[in-house]
Structures are given as structure tokens and as C-alpha cells.
C-alpha positions in Angstrom: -6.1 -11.1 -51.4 -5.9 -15.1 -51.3 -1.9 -14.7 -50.7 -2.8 -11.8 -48.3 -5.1 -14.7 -46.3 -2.5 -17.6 -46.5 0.1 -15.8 -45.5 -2.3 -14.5 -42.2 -3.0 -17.9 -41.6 0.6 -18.8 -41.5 1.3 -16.2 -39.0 -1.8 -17.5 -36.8 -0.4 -20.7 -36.5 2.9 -20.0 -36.0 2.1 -17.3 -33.1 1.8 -18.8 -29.5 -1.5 -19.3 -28.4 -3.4 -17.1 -26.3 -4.4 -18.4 -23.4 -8.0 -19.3 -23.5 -10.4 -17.8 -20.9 -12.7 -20.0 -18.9 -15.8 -21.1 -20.6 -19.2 -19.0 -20.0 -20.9 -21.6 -17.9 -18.0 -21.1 -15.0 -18.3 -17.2 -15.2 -21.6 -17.7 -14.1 -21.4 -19.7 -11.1 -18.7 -17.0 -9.8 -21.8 -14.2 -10.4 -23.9 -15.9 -8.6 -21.5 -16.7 -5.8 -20.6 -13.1 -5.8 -23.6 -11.9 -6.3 -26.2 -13.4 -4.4 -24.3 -15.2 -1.9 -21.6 -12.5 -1.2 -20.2 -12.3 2.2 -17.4 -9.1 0.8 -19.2 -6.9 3.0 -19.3 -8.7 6.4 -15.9 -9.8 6.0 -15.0 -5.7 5.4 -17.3 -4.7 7.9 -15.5 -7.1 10.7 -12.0 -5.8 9.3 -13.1 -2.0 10.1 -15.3 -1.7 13.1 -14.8 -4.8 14.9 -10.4 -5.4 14.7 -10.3 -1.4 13.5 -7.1 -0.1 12.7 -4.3 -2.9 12.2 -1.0 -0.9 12.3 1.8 -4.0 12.2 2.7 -5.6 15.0 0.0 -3.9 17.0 -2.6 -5.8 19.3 -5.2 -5.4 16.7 -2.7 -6.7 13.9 -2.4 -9.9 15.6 -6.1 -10.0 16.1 -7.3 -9.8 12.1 -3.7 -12.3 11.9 -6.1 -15.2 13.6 -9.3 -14.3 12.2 -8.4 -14.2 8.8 -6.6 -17.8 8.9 -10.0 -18.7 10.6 -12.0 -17.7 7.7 -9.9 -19.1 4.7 -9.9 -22.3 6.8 -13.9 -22.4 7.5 -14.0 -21.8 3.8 -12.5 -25.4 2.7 -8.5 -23.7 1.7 -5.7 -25.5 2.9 -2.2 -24.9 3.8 -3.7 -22.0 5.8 -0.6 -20.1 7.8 1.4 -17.3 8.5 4.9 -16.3 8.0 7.2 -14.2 10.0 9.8 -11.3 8.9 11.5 -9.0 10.9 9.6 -6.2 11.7 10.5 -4.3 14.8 7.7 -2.7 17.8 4.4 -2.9 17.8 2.5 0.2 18.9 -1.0 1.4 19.2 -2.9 4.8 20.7 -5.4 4.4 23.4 -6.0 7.8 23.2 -5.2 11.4 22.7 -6.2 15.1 22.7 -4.5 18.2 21.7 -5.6 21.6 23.2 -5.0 24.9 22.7 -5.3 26.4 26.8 -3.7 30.2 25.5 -4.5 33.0 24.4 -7.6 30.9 24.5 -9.2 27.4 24.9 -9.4 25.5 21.6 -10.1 21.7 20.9 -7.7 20.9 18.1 -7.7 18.1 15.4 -4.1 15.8 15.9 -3.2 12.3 16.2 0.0 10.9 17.8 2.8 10.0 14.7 3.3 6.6 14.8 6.3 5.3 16.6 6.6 8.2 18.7 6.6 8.2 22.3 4.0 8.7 24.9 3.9 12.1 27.1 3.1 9.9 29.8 0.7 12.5 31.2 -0.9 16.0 29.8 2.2 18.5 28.9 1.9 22.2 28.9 3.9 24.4 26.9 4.5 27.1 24.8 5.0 26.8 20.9 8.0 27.6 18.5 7.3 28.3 15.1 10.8 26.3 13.9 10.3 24.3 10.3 13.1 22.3 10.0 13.0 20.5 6.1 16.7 19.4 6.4 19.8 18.8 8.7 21.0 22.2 7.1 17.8 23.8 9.1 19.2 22.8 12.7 22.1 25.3 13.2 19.3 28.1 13.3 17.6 26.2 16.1 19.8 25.2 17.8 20.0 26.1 21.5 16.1 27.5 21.2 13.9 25.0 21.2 14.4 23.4 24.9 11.3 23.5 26.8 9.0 24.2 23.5 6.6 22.3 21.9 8.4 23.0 18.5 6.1 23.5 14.7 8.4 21.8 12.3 6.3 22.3 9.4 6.4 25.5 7.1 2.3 26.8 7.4 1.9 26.5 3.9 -1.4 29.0 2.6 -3.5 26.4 2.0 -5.3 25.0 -1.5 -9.1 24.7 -2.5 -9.6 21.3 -4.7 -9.8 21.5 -7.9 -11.6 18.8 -8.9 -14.7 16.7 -7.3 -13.8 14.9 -4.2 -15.8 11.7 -6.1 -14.6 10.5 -9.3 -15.4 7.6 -11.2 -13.3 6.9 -14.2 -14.8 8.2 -18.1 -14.0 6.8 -20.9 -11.4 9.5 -21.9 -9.5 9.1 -17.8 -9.3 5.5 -18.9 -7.9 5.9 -22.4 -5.2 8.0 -20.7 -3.9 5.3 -18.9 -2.6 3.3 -22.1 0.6 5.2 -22.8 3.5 3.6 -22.7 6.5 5.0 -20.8 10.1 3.8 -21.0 11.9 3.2 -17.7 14.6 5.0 -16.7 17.5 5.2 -14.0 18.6 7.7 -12.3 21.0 7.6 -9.6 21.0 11.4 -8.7 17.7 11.1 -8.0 17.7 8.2 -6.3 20.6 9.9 -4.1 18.1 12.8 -3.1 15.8 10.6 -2.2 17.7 8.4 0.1 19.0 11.7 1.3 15.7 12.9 2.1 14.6 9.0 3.8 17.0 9.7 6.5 15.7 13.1 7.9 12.6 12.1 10.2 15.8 10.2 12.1 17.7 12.7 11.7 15.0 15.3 13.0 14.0 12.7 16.4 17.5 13.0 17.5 18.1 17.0 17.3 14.5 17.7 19.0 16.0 15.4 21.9 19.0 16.8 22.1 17.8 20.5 21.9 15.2 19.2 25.1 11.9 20.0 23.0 8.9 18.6 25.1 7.3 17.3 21.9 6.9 18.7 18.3 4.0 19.1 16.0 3.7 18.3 12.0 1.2 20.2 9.5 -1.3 17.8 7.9 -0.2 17.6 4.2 -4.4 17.8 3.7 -6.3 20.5 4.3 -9.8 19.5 5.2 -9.1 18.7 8.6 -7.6 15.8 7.2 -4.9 13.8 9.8 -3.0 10.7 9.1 0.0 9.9 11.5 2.3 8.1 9.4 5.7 7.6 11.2 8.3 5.2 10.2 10.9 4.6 13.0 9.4 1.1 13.8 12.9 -0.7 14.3 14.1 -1.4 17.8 16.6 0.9 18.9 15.6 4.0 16.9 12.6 5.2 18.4 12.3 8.7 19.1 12.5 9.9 22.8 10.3 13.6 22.2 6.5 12.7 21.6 5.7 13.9 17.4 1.9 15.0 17.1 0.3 15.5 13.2 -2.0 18.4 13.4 -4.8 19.6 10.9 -3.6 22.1 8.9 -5.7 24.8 9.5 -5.4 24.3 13.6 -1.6 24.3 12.3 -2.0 27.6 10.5 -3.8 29.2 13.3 -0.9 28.5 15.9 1.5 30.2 13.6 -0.5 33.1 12.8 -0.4 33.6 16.6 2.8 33.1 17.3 3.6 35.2 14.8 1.7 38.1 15.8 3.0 37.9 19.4 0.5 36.2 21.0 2.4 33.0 21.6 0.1 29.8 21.7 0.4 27.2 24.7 -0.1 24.0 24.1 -1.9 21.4 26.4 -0.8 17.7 24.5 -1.8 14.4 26.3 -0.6 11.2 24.1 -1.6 8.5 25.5 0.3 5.2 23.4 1.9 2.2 24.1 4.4 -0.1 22.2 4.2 -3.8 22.2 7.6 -5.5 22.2 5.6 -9.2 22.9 7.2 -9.9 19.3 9.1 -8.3 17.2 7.8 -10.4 13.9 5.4 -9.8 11.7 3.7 -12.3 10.0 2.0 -12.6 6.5 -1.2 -14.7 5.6 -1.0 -17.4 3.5 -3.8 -20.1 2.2 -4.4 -22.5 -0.6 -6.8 -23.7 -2.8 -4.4 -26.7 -4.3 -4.1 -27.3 -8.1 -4.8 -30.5 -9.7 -1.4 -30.5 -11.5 1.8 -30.1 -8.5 4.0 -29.7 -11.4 2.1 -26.6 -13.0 2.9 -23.8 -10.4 1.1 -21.8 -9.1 -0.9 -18.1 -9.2 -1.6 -16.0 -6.6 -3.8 -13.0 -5.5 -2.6 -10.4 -2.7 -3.8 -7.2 -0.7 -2.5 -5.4 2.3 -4.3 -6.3 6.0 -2.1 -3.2 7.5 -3.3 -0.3 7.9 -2.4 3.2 9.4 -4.5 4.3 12.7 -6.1 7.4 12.0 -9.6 5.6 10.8 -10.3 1.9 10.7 -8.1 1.1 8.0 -11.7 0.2 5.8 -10.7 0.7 2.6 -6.8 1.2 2.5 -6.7 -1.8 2.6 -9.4 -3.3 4.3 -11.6 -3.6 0.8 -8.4 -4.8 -0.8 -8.2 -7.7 1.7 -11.6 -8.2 1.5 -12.2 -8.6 -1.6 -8.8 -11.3 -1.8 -11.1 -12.9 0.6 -14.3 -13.4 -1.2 -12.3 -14.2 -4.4 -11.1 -17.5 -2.7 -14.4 -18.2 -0.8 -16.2 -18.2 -4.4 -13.7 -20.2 -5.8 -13.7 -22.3 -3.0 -17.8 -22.7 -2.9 -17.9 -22.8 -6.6 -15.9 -26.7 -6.2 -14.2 -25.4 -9.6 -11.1 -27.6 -9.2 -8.0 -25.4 -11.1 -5.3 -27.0 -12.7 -2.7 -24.6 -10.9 -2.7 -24.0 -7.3 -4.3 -20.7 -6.5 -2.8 -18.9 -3.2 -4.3 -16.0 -1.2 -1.5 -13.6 0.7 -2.7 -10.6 2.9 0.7 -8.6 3.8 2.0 -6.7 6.7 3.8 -4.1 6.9 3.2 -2.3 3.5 2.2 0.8 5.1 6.0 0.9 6.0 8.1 -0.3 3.1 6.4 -3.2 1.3 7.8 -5.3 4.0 5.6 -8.4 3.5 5.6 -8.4 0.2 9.0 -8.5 0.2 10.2 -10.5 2.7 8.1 -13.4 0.8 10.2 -12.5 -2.4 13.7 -12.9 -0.7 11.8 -16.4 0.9 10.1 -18.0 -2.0 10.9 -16.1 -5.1 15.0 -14.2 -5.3 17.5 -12.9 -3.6 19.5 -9.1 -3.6 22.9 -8.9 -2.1 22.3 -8.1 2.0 22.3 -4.9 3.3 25.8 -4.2 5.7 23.3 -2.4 8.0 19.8 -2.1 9.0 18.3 0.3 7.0 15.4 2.7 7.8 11.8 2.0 6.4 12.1 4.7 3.4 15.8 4.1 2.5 14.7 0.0 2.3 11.7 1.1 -0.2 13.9 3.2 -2.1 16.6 1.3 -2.6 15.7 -2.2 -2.7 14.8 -2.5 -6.0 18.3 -0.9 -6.7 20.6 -3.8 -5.5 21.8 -6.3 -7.9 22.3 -8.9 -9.0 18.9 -10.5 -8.5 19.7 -14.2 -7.8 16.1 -16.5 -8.6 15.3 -18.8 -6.3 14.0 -22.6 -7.5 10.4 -21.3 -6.5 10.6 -18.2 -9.0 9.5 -20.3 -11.6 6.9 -21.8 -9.8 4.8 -18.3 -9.4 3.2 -17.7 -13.2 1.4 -14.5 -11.7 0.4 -12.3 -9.3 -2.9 -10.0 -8.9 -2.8 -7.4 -6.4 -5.5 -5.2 -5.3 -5.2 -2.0 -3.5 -6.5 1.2 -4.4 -9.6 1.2 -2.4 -13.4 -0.4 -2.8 -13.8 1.4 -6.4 -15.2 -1.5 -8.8 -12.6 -2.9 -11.5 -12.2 -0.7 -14.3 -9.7 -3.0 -16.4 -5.9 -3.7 -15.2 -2.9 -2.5 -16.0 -0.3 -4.1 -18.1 2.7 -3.2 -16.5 4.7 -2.7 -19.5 3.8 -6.0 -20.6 3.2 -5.9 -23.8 2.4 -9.7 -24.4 -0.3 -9.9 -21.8 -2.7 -7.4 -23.6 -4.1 -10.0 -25.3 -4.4 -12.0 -22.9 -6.2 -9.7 -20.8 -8.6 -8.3 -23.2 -10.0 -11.9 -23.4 -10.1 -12.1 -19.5 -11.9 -9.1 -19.2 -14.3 -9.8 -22.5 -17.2 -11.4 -20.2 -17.1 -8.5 -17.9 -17.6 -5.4 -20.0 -21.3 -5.3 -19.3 -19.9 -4.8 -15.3 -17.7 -1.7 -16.6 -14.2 -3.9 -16.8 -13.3 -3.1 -19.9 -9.9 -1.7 -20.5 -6.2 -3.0 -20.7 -3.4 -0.2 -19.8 0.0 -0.7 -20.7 0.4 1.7 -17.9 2.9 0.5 -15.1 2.2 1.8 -11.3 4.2 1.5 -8.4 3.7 2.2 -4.6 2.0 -1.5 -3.5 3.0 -5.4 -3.1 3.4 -5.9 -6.7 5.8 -3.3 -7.4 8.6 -5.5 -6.1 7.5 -8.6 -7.5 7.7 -7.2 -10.7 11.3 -5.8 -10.1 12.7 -9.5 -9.9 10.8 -10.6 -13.0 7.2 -11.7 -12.1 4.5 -11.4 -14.2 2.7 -9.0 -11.5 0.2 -6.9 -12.3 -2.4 -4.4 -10.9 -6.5 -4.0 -11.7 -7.7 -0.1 -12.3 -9.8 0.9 -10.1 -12.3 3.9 -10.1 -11.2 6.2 -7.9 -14.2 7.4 -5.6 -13.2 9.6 -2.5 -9.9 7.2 -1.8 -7.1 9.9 -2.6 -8.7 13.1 -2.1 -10.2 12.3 1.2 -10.2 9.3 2.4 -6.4 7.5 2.2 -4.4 7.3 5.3 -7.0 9.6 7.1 -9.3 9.4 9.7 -12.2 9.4 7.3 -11.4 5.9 6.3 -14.0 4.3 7.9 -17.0 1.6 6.4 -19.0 4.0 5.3 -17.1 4.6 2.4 -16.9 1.8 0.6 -19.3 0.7 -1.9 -20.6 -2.6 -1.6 -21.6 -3.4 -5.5 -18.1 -2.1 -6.7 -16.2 -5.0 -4.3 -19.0 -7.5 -5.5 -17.9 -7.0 -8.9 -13.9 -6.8 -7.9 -14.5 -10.2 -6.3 -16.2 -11.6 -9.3 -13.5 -10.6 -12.1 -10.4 -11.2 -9.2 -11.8 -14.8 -8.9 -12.4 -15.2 -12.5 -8.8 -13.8 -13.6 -7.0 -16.8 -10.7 -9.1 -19.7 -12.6 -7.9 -18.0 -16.1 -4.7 -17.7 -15.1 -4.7 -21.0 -13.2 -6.2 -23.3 -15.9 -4.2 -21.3 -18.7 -2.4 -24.1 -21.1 0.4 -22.0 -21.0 2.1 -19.5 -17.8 1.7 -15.9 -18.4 4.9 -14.2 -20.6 7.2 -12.9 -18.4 9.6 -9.9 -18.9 13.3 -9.9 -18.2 14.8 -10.1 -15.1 16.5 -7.2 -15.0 20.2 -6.6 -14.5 21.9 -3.5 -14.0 20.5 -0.5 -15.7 22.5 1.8 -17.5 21.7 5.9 -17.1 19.1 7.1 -19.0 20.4 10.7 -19.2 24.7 10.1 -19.2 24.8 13.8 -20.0 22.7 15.3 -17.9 23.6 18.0 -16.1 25.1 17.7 -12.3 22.9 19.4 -10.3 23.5 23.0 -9.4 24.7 23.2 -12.8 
């Protein structure tokens, strides 16, 4: 036993320390700051029902752009600005309505896609039943569409859920989240999905060229569920026939009919503008400065964009939010960090992780350039592909990145990423916190938000767990995303541990571990298959 203990001693100090969280005294002044002095809620409520839905480069956009600097600067942070990337047009919808005039008046549920034109006017005409999933679809088509409002999508038969539409996280969901999973590489697949990236182009161009007055999507929701996502933002590429996204039981309906003879006409008014005032988008950026210049810094991000069908509230209007209130605490707390602590809200991540992106390739590394300009989903699925990834002198600088995004569920614990060093490390974070149900440290690594990229070019970038609530069965990218759903003790909490993990990681003695930046992956599967075979 004694040579048992000397030899664990030995190991204890030979093995790097961990870094130390702060000290119980400071986790109480950020409580009480979040707690009963909490402005999360005001600052979301502004976001939603006052700016509303802030698709890039829109009018709104550039209205939460100024109000957001205004707030980090009335809250004492410095260095408070915004910087541009290339974006493309801004658009917005005044308004809209989609009506069913024969074989009989019906008020349907549909948005404008984004990026697509106005009709400049109500346009009447009958429907096709057409789904087009692929350029292999448009032979069939072609030369029967002109002068039809065309149904793209298959009608599907529709799905009950299977689960509650409000979850919060058990103890057995979260345990489920600490599997490790190697990654892998997979050119064939990446190949089908680039292929796939460059059909709604592909689709704008045949519908024009067939003369289709305008064509209409099936909600991937039932539920009466709309969203409107588009993607052909760049200038020069945007579709000449107006694209409508309709609920997918209205959708249903209009295919039964047409199907049964009685051939639906269509009465579609999109009323939406584009805004070419400046094609930049900007992201926010603000300081609370460090006490050592030489230490680096640590940063905390969230998404101001949004998509238009509700007010963008809590994807990612509690994200932002709550990025917010983390640096006004800090701020009012006069807790001086040693690092530099700075607050980003990106555009464009509703598109392609633009924001977060186009700060990587300035601040952080480079990928070789692109010969062309490439669409929204073939830049998202293939950026992280190029190599080699040439740091920048700030890459060091950044010792980690926080990200929040799923949502105003409260923090449930944060994932890992695959790093297995910072387990620890978090564990300690999140010790003071477990009374507030933060708890739990998943190896897990997630994609799909501004860390994701951050991560690919070897920062230590990570992202909290989050109960889930109503975000992805009802509420994402729909119209239902509205104030009303967010949950104002589950962001007072989020801003409390968000602000307490920036001083951690601020005052740390020692940067976060890093992984690897990675090179060129080799195949995981050399011997798979082709496919077809």
C-alpha cells in the first residue's frame, strides 16, 4: 500500500495541473448578477418582438447590428465593432398569402422561400403535381410545366410524433451523450452531398426555363409547421420564378385533388423585396480586456441571424441573449480577468456558418481559395475539407471558444468535443453548478453551429448541452419561434455558468489542451464497396 501511495503521488506531481476554477466568493457575485439583477429577458424580448426576424443582410439585420454594439458599449466593454464578409442580397417579406380560389376557396398556411422573387402582384394558376428530387427528374417535365404553378415535393403520408413535443433531459438522455465516436472520412459521401448542394440551383433554372409562374415546397413538418429556408443569397444567382413553402397538409390536400381530377388553382401574392444597399455582412464584436496582453484571449459566441418565419426568439435569439448577459455580469461584476474575454454574435449561420467563418480565415487560419464562388451548402460541406490549414499568428492567441445555440433550454453540462483532456477540466467548472442541473461532461462531439469550424482548424471549441424543450420538434426555423417560448430561469442560469466558464477559462494558469490541427485524413473504409455495388 505505502509503495502503491508514493508511486500515486509521483504521478500527481508529474501530471499537468488542472486548471483551477474560480474561487466560491466570485461564483456568487455572478448569481446574484444573474439572478436578481438579470436583464436576459429584455435583451431577448427586444431581439424578438421589437427587431423580429433578422435574416442577414436584411433591414432588420442591420437594425439588431447597431443595437447590440449599443448595449455591450452602455455595459462598460470596449473595442465594441463590427466586421464585414462577403455576403451577397439582403431580402425581407412585407407580406404574403397563399389561397386556394378552386374547386373551392381555402386560406392556406405558406411563406415565401427565401431568396426567391416577388410575384409582383396576386398570380392565378392552376397546379402541377411535378416532384422533381434531382436533375434526372427534369426530362419528365420538361415541356409541361409552362404556365403552372408546379408541386415539387413528393406528398409524403404524413407522421404522428412519437415522442412528447417537451423534453427536458434525464439522467439516462444525458449519460447517452458520453460515448465516444471516432471520426471518419469519407469522400463518397461527401461527393453525394455536394451533389445534392447544387440542386435548389439547379431546380431555379429549369422552373424558368420551362415558364412555371412560381412553384411550391411541402413543409418537411407536419403540424402546420413552415420555415422558408432558401439559400441562393449570392448576387447573380437568384431565382427568376417565385418558390413558396407550404404546410404539409395544405400540400397534401392539393395533390389529393389534383390527383383525383379536380385540379387546384392557385391564387399566390408574394409580396418581398431584396436590399442590395450592401452586400456585407457584418459580425459583432466587443471586449472586456485582460489584465495580461500577452495571455490571449477566450471568447463566447451565438448567432444574431435568424430565418423569417417567426421572430427568430430562440434560434438564436436566446443564444445571443444569453452571450449578452454573460458579458454584462462580468462586466458589472468589476471581476478584472487575466485573459481578455470577447463576445462575437455571427451572421449568416443560418446559411453556411458564414460569420463564423469568415473570422477564422481573418483572425485564426487559412484553406487554400476556392477557384469559384461556391453555393451556400457546397461552402458548408466542403470547407472543412480543403487542406492544408495554414495558422495564422492570432491562432494561438484564442485558448477557447464557448458557443451557445440550441435554444433557451438551461445548461445541462457541455460537450467535450472529443477532447479528452478537458474532462477534467470541465467537471471542476461545472462542480459549483450541479445544484442548477449542470452537471455532466460529454465526450460527445456535435456539429451544425459556429464552433464546428473552429474546431476543424484546431481550436479548443466547444458546445454546452442543453435541455431540449420544444426547440426541435416545434419550434426551430418555424413560425412558432416566437418569445413565448423561451424560458426565462433556464437562460438565467445559462448566463450564470457561460459567465463563470469565460473567467475560468480566462484566469486559468494554463490555456485549455488543444487537439491536433488536422491534416489530410486518410479513408476510413479503403475497401468499401463503390456504390451500386
Amino acid at each position: 500500500m505505502r509503495t502503491f501511495l508514493l508511486a500515486t503521488a509521483a504521478l500527481l506531481i508529474a501530471a499537468p495541473a488542472i486548471a483551477q476554477s474560480i474561487d466560491p466568493s466570485t461564483v456568487a457575485v455572478l448569481v446574484d448578477q444573474g439572478t436578481s439583477h438579470s436583464e436576459v429577458m429584455t435583451t431577448a424580448e427586444y431581439l424578438a418582438d421589437v427587431i423580429g426576424p433578422r435574416m442577414t443582410n436584411s433591414p432588420a439585420m442591420r437594425e439588431a447590428e447597431k443595437w447590440t454594439q449599443e448595449k455591450f458599449t452602455g455595459w462598460g466593454l470596449t473595442d465594441v465593432h463590427k466586421e464585414g464578409f462577403d455576403f451577397g442580397r439582403g431580402w425581407w417579406i412585407e407580406k404574403s398569402s397563399v389561397r386556394m380560389v378552386a374547386p373551392r376557396p381555402v386560406q392556406l398556411t405558406a411563406i415565401p422561400i427565401a431568396w426567391t422573387p416577388a410575384t409582383n402582384g396576386p398570380v392565378t394558376a392552376p397546379v402541377i403535381v411535378a416532384p422533381l428530387r434531382s436533375p434526372g427528374d427534369f426530362a419528365q417535365w420538361k415541356g409541361k410545366l409552362a404556365g403552372k404553378i408546379v408541386l415539387t415535393s413528393a406528398p409524403g403520408t404524413g407522421s404522428e410524433p412519437k415522442e412528447a413535443a417537451f423534453q427536458r433531459l434525464s439522467d439516462e438522455d444525458l449519460a447517452k451523450l458520453d460515448v465516444y465516436e471516432e471520426p471518419t472520412w469519407d469522400p463518397g459521401k461527401l461527393d453525394q452531398s455536394l451533389a445534392r448542394a447544387k440542386f435548389e440551383g439547379q431546380l431555379a433554372k429549369f422552373l424558368a426555363e420551362e415558364g412555371a409562374v412560381a412553384y411550391v415546397t411541402r413543409s418537411r413538418s407536419d403540424g402546420k409547421l413552415i420555415h422558408g429556408e432558401g439559400y441562393l443569397h449570392h448576387v447573380g444567382e437568384t431565382p427568376k420564378v417565385p418558390g413558396i413553402e407550404m404546410a404539409a397538409e395544405d400540400y397534401r390536400r392539393l395533390v389529393r385533388l389534383a390527383w383525383t381530377g379536380k385540379v387546384p388553382t392557385l391564387e399566390i401574392d408574394s409580396n418581398v423585396h431584396f436590399d442590395d444597399s450592401d452586400t456585407k455582412a457584418y459580425n459583432i464584436l466587443a471586449d472586456i480586456k485582460g489584465r495580461d496582453p500577452k495571455a490571449g484571449y477566450v471568447m463566447a459566441g451565438a448567432h444574431l441571424d435568424s430565418w423569417v418565419a417567426g421572430d427568430g426568439a430562440a434560434d438564436n435569439g436566446a443564444g445571443s441573449a444569453v452571450v449578452m448577459e454573460a458579458a454584462r455580469i462580468i462586466a458589472a461584476s468589476g471581476i478584472k480577468p487575466k485573459r481578455t474575454i470577447r463576445f462575437a454574435l455571427w451572421a449568416g449561420e443560418e446559411q453556411s456558418l458564414y460569420g463564423s467563418i469568415a473570422y477564422i480565415e481573418q483572425h485564426l487560419a487559412k484553406r487554400p481559395a476556392w477557384d469559384h464562388v461556391p453555393s451556400a451548402d457546397e461552402f458548408y460541406y466542403s470547407w472543412a475539407t480543403r487542406f492544408p490549414i495554414t495558422p495564422l499568428a492570432g491562432h494561438k492567441e484564442l485558448t477557447a471558444y464557448f458557443n451557445l445555440d440550441n435554444g433557451s433550454g438551461k445548461i445541462r453540462g457541455i460537450y467535450a468535443e472529443n477532447n479528452m483532456a478537458a474532462v477534467p477540466i470541465f467537471r471542476e467548472w461545472l462542480a459549483p453548478f450541479a445544484s442548477m442541473g449542470a452537471s455532466t461532461v460529454a465526450i460527445q462531439k456535435t456539429e451544425g453551429t459556429d464552433h464546428q469550424f473552429m474546431q476543424a482548424v484546431g481550436i479548443p471549441a466547444f458546445q454546452f448541452i442543453q435541455d431540449p424543450l420544444d426547440y426541435e420538434s416545434r419550434v426551430h426555423h418555424t413560425q412558432l419561434d416566437t418569445f413565448d417560448h423561451l424560458k426565462a430561469a433556464d437562460m438565467r442560469q445559462a448566463a450564470i455558468i457561460l459567465a463563470a466558464f469565460l473567467l475560468d477559462a480566462a484566469n486559468a494558469d494554463k490555456p485549455l489542451p488543444r487537439l491536433p490541427i488536422p491534416t489530410q485524413p486518410a479513408v476510413t473504409d479503403p475497401f468499401a464497396a463503390p456504390k451500386g455495388e
